[in-house]
C-alpha atoms as one frame of an Amber mdcrd trajectory, in Angstrom:
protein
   1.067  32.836  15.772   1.016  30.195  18.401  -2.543  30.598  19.002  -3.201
  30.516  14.916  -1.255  27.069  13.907  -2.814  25.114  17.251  -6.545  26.522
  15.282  -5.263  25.288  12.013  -4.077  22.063  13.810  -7.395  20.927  15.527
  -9.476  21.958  12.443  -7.605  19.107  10.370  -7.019  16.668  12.978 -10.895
  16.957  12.968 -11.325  16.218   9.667  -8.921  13.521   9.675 -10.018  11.943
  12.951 -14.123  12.637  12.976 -15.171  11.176  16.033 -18.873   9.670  15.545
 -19.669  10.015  19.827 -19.013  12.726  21.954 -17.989  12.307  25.610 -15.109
  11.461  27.824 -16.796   7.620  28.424 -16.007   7.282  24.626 -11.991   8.447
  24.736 -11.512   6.168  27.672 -12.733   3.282  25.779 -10.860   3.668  23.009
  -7.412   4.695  25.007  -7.978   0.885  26.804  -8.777  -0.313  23.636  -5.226
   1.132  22.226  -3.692   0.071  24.832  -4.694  -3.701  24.725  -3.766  -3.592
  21.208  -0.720  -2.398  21.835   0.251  -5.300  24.283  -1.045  -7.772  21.908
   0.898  -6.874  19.088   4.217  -6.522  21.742   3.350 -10.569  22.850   2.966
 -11.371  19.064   6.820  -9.660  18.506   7.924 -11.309  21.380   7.426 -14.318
  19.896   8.935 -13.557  16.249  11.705 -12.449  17.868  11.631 -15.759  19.849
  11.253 -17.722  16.624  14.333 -15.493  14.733  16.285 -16.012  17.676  16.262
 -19.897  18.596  14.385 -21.448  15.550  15.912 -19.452  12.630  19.048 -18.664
  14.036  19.268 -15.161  13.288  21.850 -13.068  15.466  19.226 -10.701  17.137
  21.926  -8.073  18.894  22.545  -4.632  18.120  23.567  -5.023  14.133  19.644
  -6.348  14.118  18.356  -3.431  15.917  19.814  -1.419  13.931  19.104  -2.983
  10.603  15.544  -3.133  11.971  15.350   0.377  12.464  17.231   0.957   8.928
  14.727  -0.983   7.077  11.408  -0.016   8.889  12.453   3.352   8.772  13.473
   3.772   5.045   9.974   2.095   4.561   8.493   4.769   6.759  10.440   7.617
   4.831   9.341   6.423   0.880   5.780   6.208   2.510   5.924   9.304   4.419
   7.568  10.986   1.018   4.240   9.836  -0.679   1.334  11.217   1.965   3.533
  14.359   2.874   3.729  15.256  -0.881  -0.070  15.198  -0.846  -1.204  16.597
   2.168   1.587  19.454   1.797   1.035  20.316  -2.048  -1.888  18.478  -3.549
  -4.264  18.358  -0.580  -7.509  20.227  -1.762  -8.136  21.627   2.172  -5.608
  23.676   1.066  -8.527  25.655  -0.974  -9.774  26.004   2.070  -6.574  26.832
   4.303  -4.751  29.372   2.263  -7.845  32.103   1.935  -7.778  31.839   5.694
  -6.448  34.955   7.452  -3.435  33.140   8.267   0.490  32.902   6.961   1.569
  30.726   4.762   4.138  29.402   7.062   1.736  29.211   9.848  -0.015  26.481
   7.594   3.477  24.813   6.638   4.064  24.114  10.346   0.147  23.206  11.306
   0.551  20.501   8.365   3.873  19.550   9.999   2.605  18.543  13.019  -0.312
  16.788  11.797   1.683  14.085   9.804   4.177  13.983  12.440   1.046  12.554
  14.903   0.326  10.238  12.008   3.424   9.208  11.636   4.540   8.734  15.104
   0.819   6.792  16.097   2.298   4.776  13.203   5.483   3.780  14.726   3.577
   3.246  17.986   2.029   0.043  16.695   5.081  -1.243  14.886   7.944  -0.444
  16.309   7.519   0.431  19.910   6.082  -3.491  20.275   9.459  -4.916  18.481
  11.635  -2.726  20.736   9.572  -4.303  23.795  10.235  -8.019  21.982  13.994
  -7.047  21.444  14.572  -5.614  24.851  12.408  -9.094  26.724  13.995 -11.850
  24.365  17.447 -10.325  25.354  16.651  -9.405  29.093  17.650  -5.599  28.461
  18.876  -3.561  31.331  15.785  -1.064  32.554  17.755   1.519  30.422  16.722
  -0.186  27.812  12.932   0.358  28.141  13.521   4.040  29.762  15.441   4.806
  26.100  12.249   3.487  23.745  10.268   6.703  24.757  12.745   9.271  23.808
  13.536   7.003  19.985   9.768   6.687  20.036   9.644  10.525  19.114  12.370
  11.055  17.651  11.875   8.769  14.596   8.931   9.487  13.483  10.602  13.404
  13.487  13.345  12.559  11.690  11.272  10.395   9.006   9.307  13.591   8.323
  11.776  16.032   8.280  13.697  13.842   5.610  10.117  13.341   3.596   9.504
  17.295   3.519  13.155  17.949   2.588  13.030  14.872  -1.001   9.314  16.482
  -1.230  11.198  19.229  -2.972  12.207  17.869  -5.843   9.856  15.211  -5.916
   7.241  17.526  -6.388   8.965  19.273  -8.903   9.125  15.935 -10.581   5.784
  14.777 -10.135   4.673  18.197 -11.212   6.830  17.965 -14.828   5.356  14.375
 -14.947   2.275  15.382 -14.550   2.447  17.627 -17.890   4.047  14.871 -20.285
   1.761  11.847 -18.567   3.235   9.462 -22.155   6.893   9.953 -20.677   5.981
   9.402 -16.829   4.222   5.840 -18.344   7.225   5.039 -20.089   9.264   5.815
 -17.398   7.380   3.581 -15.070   7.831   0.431 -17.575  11.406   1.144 -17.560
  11.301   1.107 -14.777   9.321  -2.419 -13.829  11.277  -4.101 -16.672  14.900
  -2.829 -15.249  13.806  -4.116 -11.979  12.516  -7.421 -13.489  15.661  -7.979
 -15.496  17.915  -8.039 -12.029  15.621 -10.248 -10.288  15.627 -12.397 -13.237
  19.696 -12.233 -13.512  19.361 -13.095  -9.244  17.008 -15.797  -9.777  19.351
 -17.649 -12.430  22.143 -17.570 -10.326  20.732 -19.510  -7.793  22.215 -23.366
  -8.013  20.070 -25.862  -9.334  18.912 -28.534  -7.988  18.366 -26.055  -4.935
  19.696 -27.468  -1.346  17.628 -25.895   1.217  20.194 -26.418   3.791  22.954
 -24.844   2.050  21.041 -22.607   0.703  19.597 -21.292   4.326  23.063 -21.549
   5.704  24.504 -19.547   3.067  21.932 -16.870   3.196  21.893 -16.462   7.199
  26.293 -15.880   6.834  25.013 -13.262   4.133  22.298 -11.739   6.002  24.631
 -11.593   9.122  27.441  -9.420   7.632  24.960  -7.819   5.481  23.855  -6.028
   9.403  26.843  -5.530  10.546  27.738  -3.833   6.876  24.609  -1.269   7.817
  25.718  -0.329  10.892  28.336   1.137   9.177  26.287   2.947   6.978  23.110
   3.622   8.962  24.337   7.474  10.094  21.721   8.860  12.861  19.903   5.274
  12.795  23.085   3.772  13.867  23.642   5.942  17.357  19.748   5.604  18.121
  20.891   1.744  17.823  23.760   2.285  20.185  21.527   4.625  22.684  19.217
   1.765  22.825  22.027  -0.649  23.897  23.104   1.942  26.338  26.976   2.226
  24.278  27.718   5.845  24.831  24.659   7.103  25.165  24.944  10.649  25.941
  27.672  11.511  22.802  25.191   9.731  20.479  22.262  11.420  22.008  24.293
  14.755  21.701  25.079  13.349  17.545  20.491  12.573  17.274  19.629  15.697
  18.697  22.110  17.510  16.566  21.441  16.022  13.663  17.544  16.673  14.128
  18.028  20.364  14.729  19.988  20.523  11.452  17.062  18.783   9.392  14.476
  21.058  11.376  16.595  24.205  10.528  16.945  22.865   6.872  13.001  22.644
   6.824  12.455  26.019   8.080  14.974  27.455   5.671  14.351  25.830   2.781
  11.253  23.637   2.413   9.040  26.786   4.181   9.468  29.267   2.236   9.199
  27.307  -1.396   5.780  25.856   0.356   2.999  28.694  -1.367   5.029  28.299
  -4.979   4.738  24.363  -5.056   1.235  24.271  -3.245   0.432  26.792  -5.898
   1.735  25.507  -8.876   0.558  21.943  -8.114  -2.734  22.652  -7.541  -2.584
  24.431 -11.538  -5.185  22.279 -14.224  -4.433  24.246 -17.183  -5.455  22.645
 -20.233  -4.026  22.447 -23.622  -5.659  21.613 -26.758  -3.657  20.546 -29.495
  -6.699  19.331 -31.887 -10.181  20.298 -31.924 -12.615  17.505 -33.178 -16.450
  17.463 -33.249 -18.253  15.572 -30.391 -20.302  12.865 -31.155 -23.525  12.299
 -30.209 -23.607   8.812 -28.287 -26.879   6.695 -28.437 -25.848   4.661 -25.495
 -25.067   6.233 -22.248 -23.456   3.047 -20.995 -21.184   3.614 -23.670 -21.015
   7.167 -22.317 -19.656   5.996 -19.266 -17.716   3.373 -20.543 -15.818   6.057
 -23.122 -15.399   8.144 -20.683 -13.174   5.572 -18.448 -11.254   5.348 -21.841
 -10.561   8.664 -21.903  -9.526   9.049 -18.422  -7.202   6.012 -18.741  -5.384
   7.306 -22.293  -4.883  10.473 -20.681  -3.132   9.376 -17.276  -1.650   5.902
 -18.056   0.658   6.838 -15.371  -1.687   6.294 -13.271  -3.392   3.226 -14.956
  -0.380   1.572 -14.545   0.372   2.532 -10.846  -2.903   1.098 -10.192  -2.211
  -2.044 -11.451   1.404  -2.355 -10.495   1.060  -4.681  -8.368  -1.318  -7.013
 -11.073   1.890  -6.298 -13.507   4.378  -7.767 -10.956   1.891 -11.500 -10.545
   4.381 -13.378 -13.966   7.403 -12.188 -11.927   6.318 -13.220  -8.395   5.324
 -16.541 -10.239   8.526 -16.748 -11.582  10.358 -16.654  -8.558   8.591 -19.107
  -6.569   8.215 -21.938  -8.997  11.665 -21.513 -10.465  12.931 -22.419  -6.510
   9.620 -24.960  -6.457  10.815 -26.675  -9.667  14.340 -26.684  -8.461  13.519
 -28.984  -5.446  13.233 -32.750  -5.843   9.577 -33.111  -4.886   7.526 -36.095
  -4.332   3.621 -36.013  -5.925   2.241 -34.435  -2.382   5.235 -31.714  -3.058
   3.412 -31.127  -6.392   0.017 -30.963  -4.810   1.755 -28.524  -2.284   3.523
 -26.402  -4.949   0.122 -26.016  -6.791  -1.816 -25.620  -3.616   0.637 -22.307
  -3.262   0.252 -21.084  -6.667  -3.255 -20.662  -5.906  -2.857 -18.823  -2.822
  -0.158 -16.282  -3.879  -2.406 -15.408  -7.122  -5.065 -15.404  -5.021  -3.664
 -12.317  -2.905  -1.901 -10.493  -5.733  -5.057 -10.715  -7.834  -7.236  -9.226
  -5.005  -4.897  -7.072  -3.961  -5.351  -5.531  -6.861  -8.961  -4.679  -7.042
  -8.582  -1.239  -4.584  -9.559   0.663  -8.098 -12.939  -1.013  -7.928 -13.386
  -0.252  -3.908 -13.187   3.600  -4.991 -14.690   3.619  -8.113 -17.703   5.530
  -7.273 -16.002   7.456  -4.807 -13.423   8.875  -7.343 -16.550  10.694  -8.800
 -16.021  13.326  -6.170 -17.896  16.734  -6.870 -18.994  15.343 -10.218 -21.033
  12.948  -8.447 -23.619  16.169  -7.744 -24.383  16.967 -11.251 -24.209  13.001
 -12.015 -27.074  12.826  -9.845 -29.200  15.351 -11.240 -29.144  13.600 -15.057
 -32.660  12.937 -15.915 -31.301   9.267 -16.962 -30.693   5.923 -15.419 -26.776
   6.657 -14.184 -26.455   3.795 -12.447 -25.148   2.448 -15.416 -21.912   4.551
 -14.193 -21.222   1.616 -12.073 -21.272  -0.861 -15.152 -19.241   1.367 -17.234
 -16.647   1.470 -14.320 -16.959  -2.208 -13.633 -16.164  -3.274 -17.140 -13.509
  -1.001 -17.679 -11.678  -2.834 -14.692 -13.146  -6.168 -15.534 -11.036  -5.722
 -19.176  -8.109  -4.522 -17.830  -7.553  -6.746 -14.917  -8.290  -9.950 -17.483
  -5.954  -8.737 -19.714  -2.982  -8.512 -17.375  -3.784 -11.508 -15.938  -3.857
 -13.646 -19.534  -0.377 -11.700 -20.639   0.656 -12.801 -17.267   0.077 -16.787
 -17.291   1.143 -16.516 -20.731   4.718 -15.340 -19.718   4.728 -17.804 -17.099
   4.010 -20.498 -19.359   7.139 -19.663 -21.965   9.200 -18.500 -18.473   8.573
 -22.142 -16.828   8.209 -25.086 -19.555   8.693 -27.697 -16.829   5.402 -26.630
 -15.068   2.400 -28.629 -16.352   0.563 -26.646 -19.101  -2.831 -28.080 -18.130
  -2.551 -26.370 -14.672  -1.330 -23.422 -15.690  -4.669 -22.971 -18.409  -7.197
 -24.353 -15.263  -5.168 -21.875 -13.017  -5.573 -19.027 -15.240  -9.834 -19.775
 -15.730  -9.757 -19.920 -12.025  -7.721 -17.083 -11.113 -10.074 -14.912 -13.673
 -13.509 -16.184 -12.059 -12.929 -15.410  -8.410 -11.004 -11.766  -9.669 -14.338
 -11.010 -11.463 -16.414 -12.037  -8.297 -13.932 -10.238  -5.838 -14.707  -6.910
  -7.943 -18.065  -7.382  -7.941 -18.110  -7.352  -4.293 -15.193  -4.404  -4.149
 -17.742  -2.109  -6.387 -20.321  -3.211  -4.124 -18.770  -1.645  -1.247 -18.431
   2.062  -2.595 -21.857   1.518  -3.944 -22.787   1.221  -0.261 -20.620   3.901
   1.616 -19.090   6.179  -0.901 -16.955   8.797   0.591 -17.372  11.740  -1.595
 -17.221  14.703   0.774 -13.954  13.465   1.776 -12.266  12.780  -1.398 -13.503
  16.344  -2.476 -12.005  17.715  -0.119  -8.488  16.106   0.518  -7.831  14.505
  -3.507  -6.563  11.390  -1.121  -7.602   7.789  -0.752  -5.518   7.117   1.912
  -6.826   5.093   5.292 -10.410   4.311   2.316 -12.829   2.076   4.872 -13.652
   0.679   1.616 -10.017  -0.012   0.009  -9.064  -2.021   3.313 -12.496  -4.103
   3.682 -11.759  -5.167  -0.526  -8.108  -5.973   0.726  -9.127  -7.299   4.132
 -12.091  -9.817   2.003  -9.084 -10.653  -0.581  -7.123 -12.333   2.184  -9.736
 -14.017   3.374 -10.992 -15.008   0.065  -7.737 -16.099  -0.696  -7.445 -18.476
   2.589 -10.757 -19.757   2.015 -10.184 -20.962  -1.383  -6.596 -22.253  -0.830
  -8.519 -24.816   1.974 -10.779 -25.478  -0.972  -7.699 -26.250  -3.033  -6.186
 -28.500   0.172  -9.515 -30.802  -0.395  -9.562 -30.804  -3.941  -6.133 -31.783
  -4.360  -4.734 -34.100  -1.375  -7.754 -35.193   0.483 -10.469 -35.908  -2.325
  -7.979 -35.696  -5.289 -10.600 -37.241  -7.945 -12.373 -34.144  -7.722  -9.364
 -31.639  -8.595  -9.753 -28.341 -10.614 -13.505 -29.367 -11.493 -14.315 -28.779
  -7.562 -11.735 -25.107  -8.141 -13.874 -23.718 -10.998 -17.237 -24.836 -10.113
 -16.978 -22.979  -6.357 -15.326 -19.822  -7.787 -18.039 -19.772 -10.588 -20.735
 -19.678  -7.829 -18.954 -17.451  -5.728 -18.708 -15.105  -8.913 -22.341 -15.306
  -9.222 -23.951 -14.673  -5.882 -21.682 -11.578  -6.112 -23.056 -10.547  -9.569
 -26.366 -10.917  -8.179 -25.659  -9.122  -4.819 -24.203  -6.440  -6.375 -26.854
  -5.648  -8.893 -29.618  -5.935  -6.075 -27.576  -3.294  -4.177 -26.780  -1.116
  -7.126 -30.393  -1.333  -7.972 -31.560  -0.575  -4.034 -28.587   2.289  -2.935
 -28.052   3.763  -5.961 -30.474   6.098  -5.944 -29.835   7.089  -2.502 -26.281
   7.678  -2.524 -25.573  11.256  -1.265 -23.102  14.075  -1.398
């Protein structure tokens, strides 16, 4: 059995982890590379921790530590909920896996262990380096230090056994969802309009005209007891916070260890053996056909494509929607900040700077929002075999797909300065209609150059196999270009407005019109180049 799960185990941490070289020169390099890493980011958290500390004024003691671990792990658990569902129950190695001459637990407990290396080279980068800053900026006994080790692994165990155990019904969920995809889209608007509704009812109760140094003192007194208020609530997360400050540490080691066999023993009895029906049942496409209606023939096959995306969309909106969730939220984050901007007495440089910010934080929600574009082609999975074997120009794929998110993404973002502009009166409607053409220009350039990138390096195979797009090269280079983007123009919008303010939102447009087309043009030379040698 042993012998079996440590097979499974190596023949998916190979397909996660495909290593390009071979060689032990290769795995020392990267181990120093890790490592380096790993003391940069610690120095960078020393610092924060420095700046909470003695600039913000933030009591940084055990209450933080423990809210720190409360609210980094709880992140950890809704994320770990998310990739566990899929690489447990919708992960399409499982094709592969379960006609293997293996037990069904045996792949259970291989799958296990794989997310809980994820999970715990995860942690290793986050929270191991603000347990070094928290241990320096308080000069922590040496127990300190010998205790992040032990939490090191034991978090990351704890934050999957919980994930497995909500998996349960979460997949059940997701599964019932999944069969009435009209209710799971209106539950999601519920959903973002319930949550919008209490920020809005939070935002309003904020005093106006806003006093930042009332408003700061008031909110550190809140933040202070809201800690100590979690300590009292934060069960296992709470003694790992006391082991770490050395306050007991045996008994709460005992009350961890404990409380980790429990979940482990819950896992075994209860998530294992319901493992083959869920895997089963969510890997199930049965279709039903309510009405039959006779296909078309279409004369364009642009319009093919570009029906086809329809389709897709009307029959998952779930989905549409949780792919532009975070498009959705840009009137609400807009709402937020100006409503405190506007609430400040500000000077004309203040309005420059509020402006100046506006641009930025559309900026990064707007490309943030383009990851649909940076897997576009890759999406296409299997399909993408017989696509290629058409006896027609499919390329055109690409412009169907392009378009599709081109509409959608313009449409949010119109309904969204529209809100804004009935939600704030007091900001100037001028800027808000130049902020909106702008906004729309570099979006259309930034997916341009997001399409361009799965054009280039689709990863088919892989998405064939697993169904997943998590750790996409191509998802974090749109992302990683969006920030920078987004830097690069707010400079832009530094010059325009403060230093040579004569030339304004004429200086805005014209750059992100250019930038829009050199990517237009670069990405139909590519698509026009690659295309044709994209491969399975």
């Amino acid at each position: 059995m042993v012998k079996r799960i440590w097979l499974l185990l190596l023949l998916q941490l190979y397909n996660k982890f495909k290593r390009k070289e071979k060689g032990s020169l290769r795995i020392y390099r990267v181990i120093a590379i890790q490592a380096v890493i790993l003391v940069l980011v610690s120095i960078v958290a020393s610092f924060a921790i420095y700046a909470i500390k003695n600039i913000f004024y933030i009591p940084v003691n055990e209450y933080f530590a423990i809210f720190i671990f409360v609210l980094t792990q709880g992140i950890g658990i809704v994320s770990s909920l998310l990739h566990v569902t899929n690489d447990l129950y919708h992960s399409r190695d499982n094709q592969i896996l379960f006609p293997l001459p293996v037990k069904n637990d045996e792949i259970f407990i291989s799958k296990f262990i794989l997310y809980y290396i994820q999970e715990f080279l995860r942690n290793l980068y986050v929270l191991v380096p603000i347990l070094i800053a928290l241990g320096f900026n308080q000069n922590a006994h040496v127990l300190y230090y010998l205790n992040i080790l032990p939490i090191a692994l034991l978090l990351p165990l704890l934050s999957v056994f919980i994930s497995t155990l909500l998996s349960i019904p979460f997949v059940y969920i997701k599964n019932y969802l999944r069969e009435h995809q009209l209710m799971s889209a209106l539950l999601t608007l519920v959903v973002l309009v319930t949550l919008g509704y209490f920020i809005y009812i939070l935002i309003q109760g904020i005093p106006i005209p806003i006093r930042l140094v009332q408003l700061y003192n008031s909110f550190i007194i809140g933040l202070t007891l809201f800690m100590q208020q979690i300590a009292d609530f934060g069960f296992v997360y709470t003694y790992i916070g006391f082991i770490l400050y050395n306050v007991n540490p045996f008994i709460h080691y005992v009350y961890v260890l404990g409380i980790t066999i429990l979940l482990g023993l819950s896992n075994y009895l209860i998530a294992k053996p319901m493992y083959f029906r869920l895997t089963s049942r969510s890997n199930e496409h049965s279709v039903k056909k309510n009405k039959s209606h006779k296909t078309k023939e279409s004369k364009s096959l642009f319009m093919t494509f570009f029906r086809k995306e329809m389709i897709i969309a009307r029959r998952s909106p779930n989905e549409l929607i949780n792919n532009y969730a975070l498009l959705i939220s840009l009137p609400m984050i807009m709402y937020i900040l100006n409503y405190i901007y506007m609430g400040m007495n500000r000077s004309t440089f203040g309005n420059s700077l509020v402006l100046i910010l506006n641009i930025l934080i559309c900026l990064l929600v707007v490309t943030g929002s383009n990851t649909q574009s940076a897997s576009a082609i890759t999406k296409e999975g299997y399909e993408f075999i017989l696509l290629k074997t058409a006896p027609y120009d499919t390329s055109k794929i690409a412009w169907a797909k392009l378009l599709f998110n081109l509409l959608i993404t313009l449409f949010v973002i119109g309904i969204s300065f529209i809100v804004f502009s009935y939600a704030l009166p007091v900001f100037p409607k001028m800027d808000i209609v130049y902020l909106a053409i702008f906004v729309s220009v570099v979006n259309i350039g930034h997916i341009f150059y997001s399409l361009e990138l799965d054009v280039l390096n689709p990863n088919l195979s892989e998405y064939a196999q697993t169904g997943s797009l998590v750790n996409h090269p191509n998802i974090q280079k749109s992302l990683s270009f969006g920030l920078i983007l987004s830097l690069l123009f707010t400079l832009v919008a530094v010059i325009s407005f403060i230093i040579v303010e004569d030339l304004g939102w004429g200086l805005m447009i014209g750059s992100a019109i250019v930038f829009a087309l050199y990517r237009f043009v670069s990405f139909r030379a590519y698509l026009k180049a690659y295309f044709i040698e994209i491969e399975y």
